[in-house]
Every structure is written in C-alpha cells, then in structure tokens.
C-alpha positions in Angstrom: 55.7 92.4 81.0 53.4 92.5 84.2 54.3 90.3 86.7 51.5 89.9 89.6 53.1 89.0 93.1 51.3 87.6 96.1 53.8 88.5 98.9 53.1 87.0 102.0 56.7 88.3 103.0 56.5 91.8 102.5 60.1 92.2 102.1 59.9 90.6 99.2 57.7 93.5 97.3 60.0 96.5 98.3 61.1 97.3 95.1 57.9 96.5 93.2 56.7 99.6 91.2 52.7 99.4 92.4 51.4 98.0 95.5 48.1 96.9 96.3 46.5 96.4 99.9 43.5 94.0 99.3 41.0 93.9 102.4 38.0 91.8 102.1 37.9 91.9 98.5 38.3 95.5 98.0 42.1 97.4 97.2 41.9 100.0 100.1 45.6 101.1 99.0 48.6 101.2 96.7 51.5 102.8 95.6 55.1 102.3 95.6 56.4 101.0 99.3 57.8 104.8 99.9 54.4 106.2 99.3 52.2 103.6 101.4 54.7 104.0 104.1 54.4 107.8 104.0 50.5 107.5 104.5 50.6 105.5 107.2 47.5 103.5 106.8 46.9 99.5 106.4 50.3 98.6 104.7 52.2 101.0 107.1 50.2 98.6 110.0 50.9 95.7 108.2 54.6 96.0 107.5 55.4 97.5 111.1 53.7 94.5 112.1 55.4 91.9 109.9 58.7 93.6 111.3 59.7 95.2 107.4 58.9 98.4 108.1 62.4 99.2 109.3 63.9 98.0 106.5 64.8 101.0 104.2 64.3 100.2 100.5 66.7 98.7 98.8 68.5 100.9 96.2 66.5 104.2 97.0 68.3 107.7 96.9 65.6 109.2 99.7 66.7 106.6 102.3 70.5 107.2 101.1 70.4 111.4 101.2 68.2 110.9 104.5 71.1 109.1 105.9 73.8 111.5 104.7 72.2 114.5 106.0 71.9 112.8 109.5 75.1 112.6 109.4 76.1 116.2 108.0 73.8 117.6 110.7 75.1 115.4 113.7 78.7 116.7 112.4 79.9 119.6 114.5 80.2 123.0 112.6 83.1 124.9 112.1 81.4 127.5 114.7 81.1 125.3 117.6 84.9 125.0 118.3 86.5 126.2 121.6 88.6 129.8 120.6 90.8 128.1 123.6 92.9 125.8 122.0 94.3 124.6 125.2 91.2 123.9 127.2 89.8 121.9 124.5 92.9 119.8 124.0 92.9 119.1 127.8 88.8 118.6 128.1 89.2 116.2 125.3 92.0 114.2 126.9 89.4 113.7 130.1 86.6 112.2 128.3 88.8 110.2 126.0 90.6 108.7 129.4 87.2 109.0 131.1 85.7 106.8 128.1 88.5 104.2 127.4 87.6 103.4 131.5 84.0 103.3 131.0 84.7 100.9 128.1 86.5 98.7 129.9 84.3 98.1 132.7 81.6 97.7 130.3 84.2 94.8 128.6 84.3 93.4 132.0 81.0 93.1 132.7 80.1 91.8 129.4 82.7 88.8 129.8 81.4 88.2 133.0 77.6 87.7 131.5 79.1 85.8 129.1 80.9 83.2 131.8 77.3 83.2 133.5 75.7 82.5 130.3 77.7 79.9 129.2 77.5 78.0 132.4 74.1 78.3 132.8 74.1 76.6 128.5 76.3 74.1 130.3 73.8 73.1 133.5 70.9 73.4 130.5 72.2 70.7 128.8 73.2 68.7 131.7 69.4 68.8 132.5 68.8 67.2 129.4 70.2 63.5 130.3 67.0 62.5 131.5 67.2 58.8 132.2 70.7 57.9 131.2 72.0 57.3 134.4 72.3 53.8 133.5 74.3 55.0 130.2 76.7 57.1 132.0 77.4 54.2 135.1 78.4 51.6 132.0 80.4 54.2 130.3 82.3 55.7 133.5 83.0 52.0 134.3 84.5 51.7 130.9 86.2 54.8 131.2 88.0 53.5 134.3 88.8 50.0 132.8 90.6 51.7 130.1 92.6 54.4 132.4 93.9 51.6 134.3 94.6 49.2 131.3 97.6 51.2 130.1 99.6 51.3 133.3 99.0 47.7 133.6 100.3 46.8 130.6 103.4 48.6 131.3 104.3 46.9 134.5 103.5 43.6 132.6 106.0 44.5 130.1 109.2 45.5 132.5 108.2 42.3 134.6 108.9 40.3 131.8 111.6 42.2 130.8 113.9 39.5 133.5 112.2 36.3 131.7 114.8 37.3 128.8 117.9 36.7 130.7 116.7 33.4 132.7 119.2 31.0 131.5 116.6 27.6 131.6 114.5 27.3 128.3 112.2 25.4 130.0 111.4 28.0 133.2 111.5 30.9 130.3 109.0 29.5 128.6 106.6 28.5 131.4 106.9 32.3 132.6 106.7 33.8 129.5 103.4 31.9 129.4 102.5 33.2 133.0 102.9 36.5 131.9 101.0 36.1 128.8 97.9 35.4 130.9 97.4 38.8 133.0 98.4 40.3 129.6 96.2 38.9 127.3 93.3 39.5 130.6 94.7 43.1 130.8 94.2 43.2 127.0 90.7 41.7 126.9 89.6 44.2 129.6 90.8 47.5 127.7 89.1 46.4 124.6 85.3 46.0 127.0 85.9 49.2 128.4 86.3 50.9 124.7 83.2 49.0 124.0 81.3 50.1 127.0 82.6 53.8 127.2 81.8 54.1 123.1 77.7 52.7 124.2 78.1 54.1 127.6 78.8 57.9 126.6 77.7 57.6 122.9 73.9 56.5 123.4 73.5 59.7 125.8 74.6 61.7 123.1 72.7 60.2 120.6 69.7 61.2 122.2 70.6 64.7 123.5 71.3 65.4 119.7 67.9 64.3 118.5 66.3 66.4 122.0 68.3 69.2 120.9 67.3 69.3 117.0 63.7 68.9 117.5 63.9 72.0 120.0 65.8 74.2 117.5 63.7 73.1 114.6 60.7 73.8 117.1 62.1 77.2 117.7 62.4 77.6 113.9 59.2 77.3 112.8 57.6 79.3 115.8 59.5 82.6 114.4 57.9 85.8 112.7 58.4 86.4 109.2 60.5 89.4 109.2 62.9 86.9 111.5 63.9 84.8 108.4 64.4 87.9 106.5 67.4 88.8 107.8 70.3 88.1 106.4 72.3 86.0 109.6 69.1 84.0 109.4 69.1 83.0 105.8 67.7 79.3 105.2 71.3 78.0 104.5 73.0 78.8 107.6 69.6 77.8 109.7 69.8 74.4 107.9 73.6 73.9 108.5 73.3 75.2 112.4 70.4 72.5 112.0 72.4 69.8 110.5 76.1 70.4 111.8 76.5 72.6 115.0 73.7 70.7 116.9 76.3 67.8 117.1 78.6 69.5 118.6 76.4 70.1 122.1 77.2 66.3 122.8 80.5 67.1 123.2 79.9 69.2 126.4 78.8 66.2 128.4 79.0 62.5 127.8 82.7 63.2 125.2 84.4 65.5 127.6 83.5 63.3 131.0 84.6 59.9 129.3 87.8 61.2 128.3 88.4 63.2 132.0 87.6 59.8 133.9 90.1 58.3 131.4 92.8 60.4 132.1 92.5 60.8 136.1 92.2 56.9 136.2 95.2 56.8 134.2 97.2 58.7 136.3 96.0 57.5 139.5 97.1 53.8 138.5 100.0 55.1 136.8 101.3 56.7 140.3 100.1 54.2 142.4 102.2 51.2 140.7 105.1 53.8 140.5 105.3 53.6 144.3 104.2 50.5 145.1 106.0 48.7 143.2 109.1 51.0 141.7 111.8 53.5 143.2 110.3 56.8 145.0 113.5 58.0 143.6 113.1 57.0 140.0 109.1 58.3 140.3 110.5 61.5 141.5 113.1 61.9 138.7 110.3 61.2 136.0 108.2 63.6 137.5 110.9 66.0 137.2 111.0 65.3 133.2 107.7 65.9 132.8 107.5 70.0 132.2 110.6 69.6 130.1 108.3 66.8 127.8 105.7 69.2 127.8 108.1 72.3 126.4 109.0 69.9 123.9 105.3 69.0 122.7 104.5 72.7 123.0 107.4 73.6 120.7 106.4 71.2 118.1 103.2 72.4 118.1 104.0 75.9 117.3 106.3 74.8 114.7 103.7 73.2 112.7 101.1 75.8 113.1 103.7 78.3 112.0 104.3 75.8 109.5 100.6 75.5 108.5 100.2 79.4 108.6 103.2 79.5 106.0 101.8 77.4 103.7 98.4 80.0 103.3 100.5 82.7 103.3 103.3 80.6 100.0 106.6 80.6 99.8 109.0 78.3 101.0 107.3 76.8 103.6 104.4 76.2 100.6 106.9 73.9 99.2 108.0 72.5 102.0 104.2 71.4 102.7 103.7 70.4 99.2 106.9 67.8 99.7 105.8 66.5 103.0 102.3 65.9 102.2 
C-alpha cells in the first residue's frame, strides 16, 4: 500500500521511506530524510528552518552508532592515565572540591534569578488590575467587616454570659433581648462583608483570568511549528495549562489580599477588645498559650500526612484509612 503524505510538519515525515521536495510544480529533491539531509539542499533549508532538522530520526542505527562513538571517543583511554598514582588522586580531589564550589554558587545564583523572576511575575500580574480599584475598595471593606465580626461576637457572648444568673425573669429577658440586637447587627454585618469580599475580590479575578487566557492562547498560536513538536508542548498539556493553571494566577492577588486583610483585622480587634475591655493579665496568659496551640496543630498535621503517606505506601495504616473514611 502507498500512502501519499502532505506534511506541513516535517516532523511528521521522518520515517517515511521517499521524500519529495515540490517547488513551483517541479520535485527538485527526494530521498529518505537521512539522505536529503546529507545533501544539504532545499529540504535541509527547509527543515533547519521549520526547527526539525535537530531532531535525529526516530529509530535509525546511524544516529544511535553516531552517538556511541561520541561517547567512546570523548572516553579517556587507558594511555592517558597519570603513572603517579598519588598526584592524580590529589589533583582530582582539587577540581572535585573546586567544582562542588563552583556548583554551588552557580545554585545560588540561579535561586536568586529565580526570586527576581517570580517577583517580577508577581508585579506583572499586579499590573493587570486595570480599573478594579473600585472592586478591591468594596472587597477590602468586606474583608475588614468580617475580621472584626468574630471578635465581636465573642464579647457579645461572655457579656451575656451574667444575663444567666440574674435572678428577675423579667430583667433577664429584657437583656437577653438587648443583647440579641448588637448580635443579630454583628451577624447581619459578617454575612455583607462575605458578600462584598466574594464580589469585591472575585470580579477582579474573574477578569484577570479571561486577560490572562487570551494572552496565553495568543502566545499559542503565534509559535513556530517545530515548537508544538516537542513533546512538553504536546496539545494536551497546552490545553490543560489553558483550561486549569490559568486559574490559578488569581490566587496571587485579589484571594491572597482578602484573606491577609481578614486576618490582620481579626487580630487587631481581637487585641484591642482584649485590653480594653478584659484583664492585661488574662491577655498575657493567652498569649502565652498560643505557641503551645500551634505545636499542637503542627503535630496533628504531621500525623495525618504520615498517616496519608501510609496509606500509598499499605499496610496497617491502609486499614486504618479504609475504616476512618
């Protein structure tokens, strides 16, 4: 059976067993890819052009003895060693000291690049929010309505805490009511915020996701041939970077910022109705159990990773998983 194959990827004709270069009508060349190549004509052009020509052949026993006898000739002979045992020992020692130095600088240097590159990505996508301001003022003043909204409801609660032991029905029940008011206000407000953080940090996003996808597909399309050849570029893992990964940019800005104004609201309110209205003492003491509540969390969090590592690995722990779940 012939099959006839208009490649406009020449990659794809490697292992064909006749090509043919058409120019203006005519066949000006063909051969096998190893044979063009050698002549280093219009195909040889073409494919150094197309960015195949590096490419060795798939399967082919030149490209395979080519590489082997590279190797056998870069290999030092039996002749070339030192008759002084000694000195080539200690020379050896040098460069290998002299090289595991150069290496690390060179690690240094490269995490360094990295850092820079990475924050420069960072201020990139910063750049981005183009007109959403607005989005980030409603959403930071979300965020702050529900930092505060959590120590508030916890001074609410030991406040009424003392409308339990009043000894009058009547003046329980008007200040459980009271206290029912700022509660259900503080409630109210925490429940806007959510809203206004979710819109606030959310729309930003939403757009800096579609931004960002149209400049990667942009980028996509605007690549040579040979580029989409290669096997980290294959049209699976461009489509899932496409589809998946470009989500996660978002997460650098308008995510991480809501959830930092959360927390630094949260313990600013927190500490400022601790000493207001509570015991420096008491503030100090609870401060004191902090670390200790961290340990704890830490420990329990290497226990279930071990726990979750034990479980791919079998054995008990496998069981133990299979129960729990």
């Amino acid at each position: 059976r012939t099959t006839i194959v208009i490649a406009p990827r020449l990659s794809t004709i490697r292992n064909a067993d006749k090509i043919c270069v058409v120019d203006k009508g005519a066949i000006i060349e063909e051969g096998t890819w190893d044979q063009l190549m050698t002549k280093q004509g219009a195909f040889y052009i073409l494919a150094n052009a197309t960015g195949a020509g590096g490419l060795p052949k798939t399967g082919s026993s030149d490209s395979l003895e080519g590489d082997a006898a590279g190797a056998f000739d870069r290999a030092p002979s039996a002749g070339s060693v030192s008759s002084d045992k000694g000195k080539t020992v200690e020379l050896k020692s040098v460069l290998d000291v002299e090289g595991a130095v150069v290496v690390a600088e060179q690690t240094k240097e490269e995490k360094k690049k990295e850092a820079a590159k990475n924050k420069k990505n960072v201020s990139r996508i910063w750049n981005m929010h183009e007109g959403d301001k607005f989005y980030f003022f409603v959403g930071s003043l979300g965020a702050f309505l529900v930092g505060g909204a959590n120590p508030a409801v916890g001074l609410i609660m030991v406040k009424t805490i003392k409308v339990l032991f009043l000894d009058d029905p009547v003046e329980c029940r008007n200040q459980a009511l009271l206290w029912c008011i700022p509660l259900f206000a503080v409630s109210i407000g925490q429940m806007l915020g959510d809203t206004m953080r979710g819109w606030g940090f959310g729309k930003p996003g939403e757009k800096l996701t579609v931004k960002v996808r149209m400049l990667f597909y942009n980028a996509l399309v605007r690549q040579e041939v040979g580029w989409h050849d290669l096997p980290e570029n294959a049209s699976g893992a461009l489509c899932a970077s496409l589809a998946t990964e470009v989500n996660m940019i978002q997460a650098l800005s308008g995510e991480t910022l809501g959830r930092t104004i959360v927390t630094i609201m949260t313990v600013i309110v927190a500490f400022t109705i601790a000493f207001l209205v509570g015991h420096w003492a008491v503030v100090l003491v609870a401060l004191a159990c902090v670390p200790i509540m961290i340990s704890g969390m830490a420990i329990e969090l290497a226990l279930i990773g071990g726990g979750t590592e034990g479980q791919a690995s079998g054995g008990l722990s496998s069981d133990a998983g299979r129960i729990v779940g």
